[in-house]
C-alpha positions in Angstrom: 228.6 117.8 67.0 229.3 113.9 66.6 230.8 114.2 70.3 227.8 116.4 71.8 225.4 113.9 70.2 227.2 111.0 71.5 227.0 113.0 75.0 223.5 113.4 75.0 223.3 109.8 74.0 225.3 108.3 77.2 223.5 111.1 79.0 219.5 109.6 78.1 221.4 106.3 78.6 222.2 106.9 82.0 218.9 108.5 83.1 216.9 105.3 81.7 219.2 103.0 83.7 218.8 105.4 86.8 214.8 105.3 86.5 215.0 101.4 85.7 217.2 101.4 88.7 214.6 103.3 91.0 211.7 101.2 88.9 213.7 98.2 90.1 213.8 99.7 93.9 210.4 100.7 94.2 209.2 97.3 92.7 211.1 95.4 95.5 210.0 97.3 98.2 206.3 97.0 97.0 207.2 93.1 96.8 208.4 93.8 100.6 205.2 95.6 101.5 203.0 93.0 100.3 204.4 89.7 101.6 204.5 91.8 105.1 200.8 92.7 104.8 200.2 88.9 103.6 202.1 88.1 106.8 199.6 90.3 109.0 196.6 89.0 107.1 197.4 85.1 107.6 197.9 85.9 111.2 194.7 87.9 111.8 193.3 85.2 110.3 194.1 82.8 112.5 193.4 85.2 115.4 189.9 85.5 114.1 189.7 81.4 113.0 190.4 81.3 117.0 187.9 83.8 118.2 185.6 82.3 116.6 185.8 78.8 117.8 185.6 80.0 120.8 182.5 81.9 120.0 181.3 78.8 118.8 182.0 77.0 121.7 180.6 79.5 124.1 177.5 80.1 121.6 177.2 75.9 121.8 178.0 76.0 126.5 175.1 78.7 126.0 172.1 76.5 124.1 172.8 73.4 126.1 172.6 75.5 129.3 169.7 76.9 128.2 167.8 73.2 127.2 169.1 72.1 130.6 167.2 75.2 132.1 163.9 74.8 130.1 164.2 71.1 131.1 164.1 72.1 134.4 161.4 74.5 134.0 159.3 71.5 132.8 160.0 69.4 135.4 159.3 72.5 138.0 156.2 72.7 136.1 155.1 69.0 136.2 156.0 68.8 139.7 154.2 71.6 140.9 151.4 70.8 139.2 151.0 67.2 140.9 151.8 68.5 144.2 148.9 69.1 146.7 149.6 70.4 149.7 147.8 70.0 153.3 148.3 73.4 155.5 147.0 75.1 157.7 145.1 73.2 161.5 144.2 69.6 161.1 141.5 68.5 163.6 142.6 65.1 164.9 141.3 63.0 167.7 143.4 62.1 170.1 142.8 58.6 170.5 141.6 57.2 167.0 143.8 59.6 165.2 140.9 60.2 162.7 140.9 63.5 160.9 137.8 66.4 160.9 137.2 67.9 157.1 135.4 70.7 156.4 131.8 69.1 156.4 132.4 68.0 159.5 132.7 64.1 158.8 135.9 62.2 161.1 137.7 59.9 158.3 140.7 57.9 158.8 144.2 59.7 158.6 145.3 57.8 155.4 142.0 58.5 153.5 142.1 62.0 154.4 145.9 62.6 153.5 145.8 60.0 150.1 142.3 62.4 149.4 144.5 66.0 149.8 147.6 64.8 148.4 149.4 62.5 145.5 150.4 60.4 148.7 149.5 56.8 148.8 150.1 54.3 151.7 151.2 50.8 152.6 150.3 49.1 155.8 153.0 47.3 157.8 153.3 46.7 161.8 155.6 48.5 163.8 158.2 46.8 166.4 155.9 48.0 169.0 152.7 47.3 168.0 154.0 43.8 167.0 155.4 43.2 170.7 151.8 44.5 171.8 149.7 42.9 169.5 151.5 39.4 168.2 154.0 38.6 171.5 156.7 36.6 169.8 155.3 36.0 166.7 159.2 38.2 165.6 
């Protein structure tokens, strides 16, 4: 009986050492499985650290484009809203060069044109007219 005991004995002995064995196995390879899943989550990180700055960046290309375009709205605006415009037939004399309005009165070309538009003139003399008017006064 001493002999079968001590069987049984070495027996339970040897089946705890073969489960702390496995325990030891399976605890390694979890160990394994987790620093490889670490591994994949630091580097999706940094994939995603990276999309994301360049999310940012285009997010950042997009507002500024965006200002620059409502700047330029403004300006369109502005501009459009000083601009007259003369169209159509103007009536001009040939000789004088003085423009017809709509009531009928002749004024001079720059009144008319400073009158129908956000153009303003200065006077000056041409070559010619110098020649004509001022000979060698040059």
């Amino acid at each position: 009986m001493l002999a079968l005991q001590k069987t049984l004995k070495t027996n339970i002995l040897i089946a705890i050492l073969g489960f702390i064995l496995i325990e030891s196995l399976l605890l390694a390879v979890l160990k394994l499985t987790i620093r490889k899943l670490e591994a994949m989550v630091v580097e999706e990180r940094s994939e995603l650290a990276q999309k994301n700055a360049e999310l940012e960046e285009d997010i950042q290309i997009r507002k500024q484009v965006e200002e620059e375009k409502a700047c330029l709205i403004t300006d369109l605006q502005q501009a459009l809203d000083e601009v007259k415009t003369l169209g159509g037939l103007l009536p001009i004399c040939g000789y004088c060069k003085k423009i017809r309005d709509d009531s009928g009165y002749w004024n001079r070309l720059e009144n008319y044109i400073e009158l129908h538009t956000t153009a303003r003139f200065s006077h000056g003399i041409c070559d010619d007219c110098m020649e004509k008017y001022f000979p060698g006064a040059k």
